[in-house]
PASEBA-1860 file (N, C-alpha, C; in nm, 3 decimals):
! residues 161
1> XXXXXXXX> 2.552/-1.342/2.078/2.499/-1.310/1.948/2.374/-1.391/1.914 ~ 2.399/-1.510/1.956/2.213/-1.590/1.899/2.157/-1.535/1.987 ~ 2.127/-1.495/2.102/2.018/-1.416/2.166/1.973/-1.319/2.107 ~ 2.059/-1.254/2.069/1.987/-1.166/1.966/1.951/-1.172/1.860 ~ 1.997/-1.285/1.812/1.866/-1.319/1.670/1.779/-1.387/1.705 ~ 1.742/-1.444/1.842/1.639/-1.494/1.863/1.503/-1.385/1.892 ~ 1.619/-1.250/1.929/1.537/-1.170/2.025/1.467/-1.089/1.879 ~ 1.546/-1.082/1.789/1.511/-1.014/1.679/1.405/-1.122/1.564
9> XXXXXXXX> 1.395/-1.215/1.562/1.303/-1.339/1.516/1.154/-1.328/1.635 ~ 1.216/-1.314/1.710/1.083/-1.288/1.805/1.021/-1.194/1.774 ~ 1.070/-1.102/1.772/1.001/-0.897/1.767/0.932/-0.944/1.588 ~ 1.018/-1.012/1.516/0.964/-1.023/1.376/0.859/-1.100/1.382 ~ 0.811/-1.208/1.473/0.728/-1.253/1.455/0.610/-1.237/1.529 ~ 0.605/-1.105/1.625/0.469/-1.046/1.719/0.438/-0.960/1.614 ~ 0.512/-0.864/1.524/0.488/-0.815/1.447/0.418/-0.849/1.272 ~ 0.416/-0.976/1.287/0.360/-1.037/1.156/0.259/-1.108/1.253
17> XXXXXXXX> 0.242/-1.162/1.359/0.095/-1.155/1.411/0.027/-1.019/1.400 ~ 0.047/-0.932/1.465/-0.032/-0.808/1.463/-0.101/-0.803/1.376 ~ 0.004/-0.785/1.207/-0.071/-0.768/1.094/-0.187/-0.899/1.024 ~ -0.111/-1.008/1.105/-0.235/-1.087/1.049/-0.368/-1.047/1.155 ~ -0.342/-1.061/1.259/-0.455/-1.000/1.326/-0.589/-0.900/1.295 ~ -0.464/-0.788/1.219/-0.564/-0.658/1.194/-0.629/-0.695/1.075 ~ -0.553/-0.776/0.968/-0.641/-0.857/0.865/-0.727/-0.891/0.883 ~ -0.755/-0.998/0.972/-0.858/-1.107/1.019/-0.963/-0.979/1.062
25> XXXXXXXX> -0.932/-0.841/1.121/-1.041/-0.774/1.149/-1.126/-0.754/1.063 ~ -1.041/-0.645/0.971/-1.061/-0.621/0.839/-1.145/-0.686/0.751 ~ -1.117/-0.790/0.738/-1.188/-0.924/0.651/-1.352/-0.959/0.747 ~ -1.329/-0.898/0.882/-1.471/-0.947/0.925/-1.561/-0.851/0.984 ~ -1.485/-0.735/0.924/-1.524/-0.589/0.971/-1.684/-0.576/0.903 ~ -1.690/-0.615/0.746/-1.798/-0.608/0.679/-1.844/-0.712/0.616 ~ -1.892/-0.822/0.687/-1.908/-0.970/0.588/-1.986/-0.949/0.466 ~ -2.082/-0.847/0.499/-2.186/-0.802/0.338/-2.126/-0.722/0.252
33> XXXXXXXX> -2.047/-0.638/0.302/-1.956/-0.569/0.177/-1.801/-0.559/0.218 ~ -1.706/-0.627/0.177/-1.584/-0.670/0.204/-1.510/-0.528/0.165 ~ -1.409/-0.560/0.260/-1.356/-0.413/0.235/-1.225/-0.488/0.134 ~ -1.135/-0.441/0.051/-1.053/-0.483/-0.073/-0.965/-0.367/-0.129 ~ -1.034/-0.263/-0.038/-0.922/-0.155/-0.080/-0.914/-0.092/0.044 ~ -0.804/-0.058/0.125/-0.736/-0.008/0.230/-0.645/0.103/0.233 ~ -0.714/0.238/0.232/-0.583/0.355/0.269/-0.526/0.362/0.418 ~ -0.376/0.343/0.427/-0.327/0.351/0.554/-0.295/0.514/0.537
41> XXXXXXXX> -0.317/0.580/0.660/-0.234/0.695/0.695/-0.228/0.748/0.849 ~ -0.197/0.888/0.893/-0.126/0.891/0.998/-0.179/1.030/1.057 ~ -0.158/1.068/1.138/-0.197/1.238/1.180/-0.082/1.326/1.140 ~ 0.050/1.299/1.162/0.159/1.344/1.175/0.243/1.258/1.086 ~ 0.375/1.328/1.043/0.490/1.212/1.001/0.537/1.115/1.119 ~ 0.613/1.049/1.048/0.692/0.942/1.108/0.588/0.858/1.270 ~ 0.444/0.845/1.205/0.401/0.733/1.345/0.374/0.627/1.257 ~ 0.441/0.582/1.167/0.447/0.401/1.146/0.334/0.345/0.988
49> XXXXXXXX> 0.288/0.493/0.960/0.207/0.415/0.820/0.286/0.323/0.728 ~ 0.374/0.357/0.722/0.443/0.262/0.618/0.492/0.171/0.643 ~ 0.545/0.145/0.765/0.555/-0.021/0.840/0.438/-0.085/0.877 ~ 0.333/-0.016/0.903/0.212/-0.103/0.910/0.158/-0.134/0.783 ~ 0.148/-0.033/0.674/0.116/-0.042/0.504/0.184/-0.208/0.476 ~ 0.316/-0.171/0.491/0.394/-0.315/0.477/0.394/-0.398/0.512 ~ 0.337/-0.398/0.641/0.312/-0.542/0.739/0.202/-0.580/0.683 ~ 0.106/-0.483/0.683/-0.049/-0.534/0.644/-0.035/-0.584/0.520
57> XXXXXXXX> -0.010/-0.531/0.441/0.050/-0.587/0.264/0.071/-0.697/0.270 ~ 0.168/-0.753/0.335/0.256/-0.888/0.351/0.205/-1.005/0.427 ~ 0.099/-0.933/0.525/0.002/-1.019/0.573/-0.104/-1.113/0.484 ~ -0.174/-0.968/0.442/-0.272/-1.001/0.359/-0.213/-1.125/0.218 ~ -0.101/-1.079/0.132/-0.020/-1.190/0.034/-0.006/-1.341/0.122 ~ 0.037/-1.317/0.229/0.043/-1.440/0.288/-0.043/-1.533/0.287 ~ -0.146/-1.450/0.322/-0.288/-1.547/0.343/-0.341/-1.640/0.212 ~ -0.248/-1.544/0.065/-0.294/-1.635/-0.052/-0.355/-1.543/-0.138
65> XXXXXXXX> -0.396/-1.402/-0.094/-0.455/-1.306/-0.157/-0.381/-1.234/-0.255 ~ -0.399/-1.229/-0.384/-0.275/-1.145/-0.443/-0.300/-0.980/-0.399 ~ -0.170/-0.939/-0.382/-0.181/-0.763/-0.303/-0.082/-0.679/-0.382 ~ -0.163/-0.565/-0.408/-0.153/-0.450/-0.478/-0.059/-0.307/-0.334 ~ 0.039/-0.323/-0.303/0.081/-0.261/-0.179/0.110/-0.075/-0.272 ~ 0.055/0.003/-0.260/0.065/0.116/-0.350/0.135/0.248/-0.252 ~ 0.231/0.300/-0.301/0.338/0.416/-0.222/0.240/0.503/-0.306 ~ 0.148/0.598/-0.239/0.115/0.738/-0.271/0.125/0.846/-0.181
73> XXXXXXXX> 0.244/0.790/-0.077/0.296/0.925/0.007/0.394/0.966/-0.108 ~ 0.361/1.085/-0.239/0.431/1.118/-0.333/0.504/1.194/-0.241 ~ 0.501/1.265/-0.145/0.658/1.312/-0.096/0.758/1.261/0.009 ~ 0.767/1.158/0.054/0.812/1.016/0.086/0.844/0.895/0.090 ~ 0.923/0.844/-0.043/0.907/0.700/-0.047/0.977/0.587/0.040 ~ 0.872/0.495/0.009/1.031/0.403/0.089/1.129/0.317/0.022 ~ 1.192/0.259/0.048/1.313/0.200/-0.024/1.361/0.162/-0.130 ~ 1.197/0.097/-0.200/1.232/0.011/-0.267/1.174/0.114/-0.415
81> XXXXXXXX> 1.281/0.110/-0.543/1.191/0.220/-0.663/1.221/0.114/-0.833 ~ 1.078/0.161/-0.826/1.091/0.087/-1.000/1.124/0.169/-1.082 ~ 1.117/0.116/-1.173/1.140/0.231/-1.318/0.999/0.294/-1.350 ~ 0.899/0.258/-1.350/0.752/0.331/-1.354/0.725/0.318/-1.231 ~ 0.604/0.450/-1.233/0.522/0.420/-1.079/0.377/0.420/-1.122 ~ 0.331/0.517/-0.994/0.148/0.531/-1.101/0.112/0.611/-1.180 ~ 0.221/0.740/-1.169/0.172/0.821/-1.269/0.168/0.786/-1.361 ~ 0.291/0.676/-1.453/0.326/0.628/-1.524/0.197/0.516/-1.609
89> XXXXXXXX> 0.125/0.513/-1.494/0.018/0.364/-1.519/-0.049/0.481/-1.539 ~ -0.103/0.547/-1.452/-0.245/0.659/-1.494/-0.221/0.763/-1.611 ~ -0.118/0.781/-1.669/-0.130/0.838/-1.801/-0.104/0.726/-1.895 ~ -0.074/0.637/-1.915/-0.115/0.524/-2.004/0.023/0.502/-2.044 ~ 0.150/0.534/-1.998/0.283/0.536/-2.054/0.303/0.394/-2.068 ~ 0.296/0.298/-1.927/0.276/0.178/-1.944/0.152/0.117/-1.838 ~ 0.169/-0.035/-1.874/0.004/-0.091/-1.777/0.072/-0.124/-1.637 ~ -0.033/-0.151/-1.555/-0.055/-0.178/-1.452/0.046/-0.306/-1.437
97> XXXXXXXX> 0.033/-0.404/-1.523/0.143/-0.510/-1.481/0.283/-0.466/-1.475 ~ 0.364/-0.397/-1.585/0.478/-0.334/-1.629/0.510/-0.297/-1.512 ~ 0.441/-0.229/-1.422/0.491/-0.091/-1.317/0.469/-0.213/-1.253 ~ 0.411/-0.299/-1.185/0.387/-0.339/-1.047/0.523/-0.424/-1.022 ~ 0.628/-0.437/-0.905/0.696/-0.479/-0.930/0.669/-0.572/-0.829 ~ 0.717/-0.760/-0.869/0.702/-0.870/-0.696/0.770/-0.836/-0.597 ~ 0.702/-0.831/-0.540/0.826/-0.859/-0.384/0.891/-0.970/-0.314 ~ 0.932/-1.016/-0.259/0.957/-1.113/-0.221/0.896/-1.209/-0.164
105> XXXXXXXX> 0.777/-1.161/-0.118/0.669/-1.219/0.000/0.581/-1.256/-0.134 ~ 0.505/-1.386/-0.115/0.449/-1.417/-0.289/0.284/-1.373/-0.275 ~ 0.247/-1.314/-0.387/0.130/-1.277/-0.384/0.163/-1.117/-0.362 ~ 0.245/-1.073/-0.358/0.277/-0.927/-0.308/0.332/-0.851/-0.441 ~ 0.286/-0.739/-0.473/0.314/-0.659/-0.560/0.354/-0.533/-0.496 ~ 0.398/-0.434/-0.576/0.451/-0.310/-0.507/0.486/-0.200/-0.623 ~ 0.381/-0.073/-0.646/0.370/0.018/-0.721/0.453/0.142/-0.676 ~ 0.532/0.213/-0.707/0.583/0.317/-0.616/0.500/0.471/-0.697
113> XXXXXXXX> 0.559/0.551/-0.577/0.506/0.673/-0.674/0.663/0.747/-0.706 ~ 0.643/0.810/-0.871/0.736/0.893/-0.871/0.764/1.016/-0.799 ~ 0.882/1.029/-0.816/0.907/1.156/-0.763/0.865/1.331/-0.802 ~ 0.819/1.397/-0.755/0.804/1.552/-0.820/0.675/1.566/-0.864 ~ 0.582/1.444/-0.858/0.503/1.447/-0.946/0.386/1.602/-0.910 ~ 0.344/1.655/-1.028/0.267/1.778/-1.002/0.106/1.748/-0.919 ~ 0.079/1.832/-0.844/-0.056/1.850/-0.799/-0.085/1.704/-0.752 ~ -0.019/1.647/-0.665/-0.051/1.473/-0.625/-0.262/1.462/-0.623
121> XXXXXXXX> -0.236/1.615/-0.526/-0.417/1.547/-0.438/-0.521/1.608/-0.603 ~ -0.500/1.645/-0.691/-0.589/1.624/-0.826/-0.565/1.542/-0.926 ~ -0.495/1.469/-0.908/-0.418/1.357/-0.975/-0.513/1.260/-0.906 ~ -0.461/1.241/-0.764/-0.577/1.114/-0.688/-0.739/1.138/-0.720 ~ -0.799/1.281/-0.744/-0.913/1.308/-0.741/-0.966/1.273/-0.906 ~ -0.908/1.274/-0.980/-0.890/1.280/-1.105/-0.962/1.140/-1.203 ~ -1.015/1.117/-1.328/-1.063/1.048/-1.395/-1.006/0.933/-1.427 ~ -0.828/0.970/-1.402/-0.722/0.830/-1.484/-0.708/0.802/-1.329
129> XXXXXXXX> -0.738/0.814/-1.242/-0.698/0.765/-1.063/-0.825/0.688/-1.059 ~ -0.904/0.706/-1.131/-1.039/0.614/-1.069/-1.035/0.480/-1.215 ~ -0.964/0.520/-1.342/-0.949/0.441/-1.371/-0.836/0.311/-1.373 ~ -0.780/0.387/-1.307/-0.655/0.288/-1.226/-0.683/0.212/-1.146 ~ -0.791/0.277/-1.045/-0.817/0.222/-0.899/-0.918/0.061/-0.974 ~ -0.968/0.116/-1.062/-1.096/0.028/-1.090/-1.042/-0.137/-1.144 ~ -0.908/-0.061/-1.250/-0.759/-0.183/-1.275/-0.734/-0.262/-1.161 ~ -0.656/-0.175/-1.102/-0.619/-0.228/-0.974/-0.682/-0.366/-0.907
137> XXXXXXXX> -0.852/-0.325/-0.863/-0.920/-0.399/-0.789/-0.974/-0.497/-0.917 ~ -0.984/-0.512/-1.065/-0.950/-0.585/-1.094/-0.874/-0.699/-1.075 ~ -0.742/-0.654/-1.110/-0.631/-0.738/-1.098/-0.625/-0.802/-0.978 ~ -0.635/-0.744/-0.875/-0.549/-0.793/-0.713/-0.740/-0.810/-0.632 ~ -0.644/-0.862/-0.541/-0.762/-0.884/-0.443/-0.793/-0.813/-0.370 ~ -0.680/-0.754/-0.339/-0.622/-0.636/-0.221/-0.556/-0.529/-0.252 ~ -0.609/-0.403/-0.253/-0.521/-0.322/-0.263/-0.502/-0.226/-0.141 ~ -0.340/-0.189/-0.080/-0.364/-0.097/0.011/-0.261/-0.011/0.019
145> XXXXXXXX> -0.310/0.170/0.015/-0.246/0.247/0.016/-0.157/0.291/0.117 ~ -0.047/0.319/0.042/0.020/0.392/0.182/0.013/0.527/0.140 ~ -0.025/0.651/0.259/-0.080/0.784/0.184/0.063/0.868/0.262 ~ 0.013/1.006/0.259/0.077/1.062/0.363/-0.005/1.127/0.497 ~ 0.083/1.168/0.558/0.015/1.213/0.667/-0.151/1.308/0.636 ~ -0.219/1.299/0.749/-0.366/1.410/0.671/-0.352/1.531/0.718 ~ -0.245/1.575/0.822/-0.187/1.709/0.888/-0.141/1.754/0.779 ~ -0.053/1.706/0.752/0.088/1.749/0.618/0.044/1.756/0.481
153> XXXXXXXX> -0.063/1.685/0.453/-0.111/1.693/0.332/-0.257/1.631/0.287 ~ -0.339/1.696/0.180/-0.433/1.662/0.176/-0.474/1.544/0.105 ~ -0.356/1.493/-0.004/-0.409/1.370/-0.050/-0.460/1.235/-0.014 ~ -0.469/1.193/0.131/-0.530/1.091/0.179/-0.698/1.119/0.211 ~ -0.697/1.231/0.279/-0.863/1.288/0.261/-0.887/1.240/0.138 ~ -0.856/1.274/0.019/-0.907/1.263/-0.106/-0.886/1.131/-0.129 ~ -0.812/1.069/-0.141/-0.796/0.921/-0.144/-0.889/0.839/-0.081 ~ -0.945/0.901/0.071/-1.035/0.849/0.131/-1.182/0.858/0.044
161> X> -1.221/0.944/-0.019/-1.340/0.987/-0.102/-1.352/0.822/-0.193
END
C-alpha cells in the first residue's frame, strides 16, 4: 500500500510540474504584452481541458498570483457548484466577489457556470460578458477559462474574440 501512495504523490507531482512549466511559458510567451487571461479548450470532448484548466489555475495561485479559474463549458461542469455562477455576476444579481468561491489552493478562486443557461455563445459575445471580463481582470491577476470543446460548440471561438 505505501508504494502506491508514493506512486500516486509522484504522478501528483510531474503533474503540478507540467503546469508550472506551461506557466513559466505563458508568462514569457509575451514579455511586452503579458498574457492574464487564458481560454483553455479542446477539439473534441473528454481530451483533458479541465484537468489542465485546473492544473494551470492552481499553478498559476501557487506562484502568489491571485486566479480567477472560470467553468464556461455551460454544458459540462465539474465538481465543484456554488450557489451563483456568471450568469448570476453578468446580470448584476450578485458581484463578482459573492459568486467567486476559494478553493483550497490559496490565491485560487473558482466561478462556475449555471446550468441551462440560454444562448451561452451570445451571452459570451455580449456587453455584460465584456463587462465582467473587464471585473474580472480587475480583481485577479489571472484569469483562465475553461470552455468547451470548439467541435461541439461554438462558445470558445467566441470567447477567443
Amino acid at each position: 500500500m505505501p508504494r502506491r501512495n508514493q506512486r500516486a504523490e509522484e504522478q501528483g507531482q510531474a503533474v503540478a510540474n507540467a503546469a508550472q512549466t506551461l506557466f513559466a511559458n505563458i508568462r514569457f510567451m509575451s514579455v511586452d504584452n503579458p498574457v492574464h487571461v487564458l481560454a483553455i479548450t479542446s477539439s473534441v470532448p473528454n481530451e483533458g481541458k479541465t484537468f489542465v484548466s485546473m492544473n494551470l489555475a492552481s499553478a498559476i495561485a501557487a506562484s502568489g498570483a491571485s486566479t480567477l479559474l472560470v467553468e464556461c463549458d455551460m454544458a459540462a461542469r465539474i465538481g465543484v457548484h456554488a450557489q451563483y455562477g456568471i450568469y448570476s455576476v453578468m446580470t448584476g444579481q450578485v458581484s463578482l466577489e459573492q459568486a467567486a468561491m476559494r478553493a483550497p489552493t490559496k490565491n485560487l478562486y473558482f466561478l462556475d457556470a449555471e446550468p441551462h443557461i440560454p444562448n451561452p455563445s451570445n451571452i459570451l459575445n455580449s456587453h455584460h460578458f465584456q463587462s465582467f471580463l473587464d471585473n474580472a481582470r480587475n480583481r485577479f491577476d489571472y484569469v483562465v477559462f475553461d470552455t468547451p470543446p470548439v467541435t461541439t460548440f461554438v462558445d470558445a471561438a467566441v470567447l477567443g474574440t
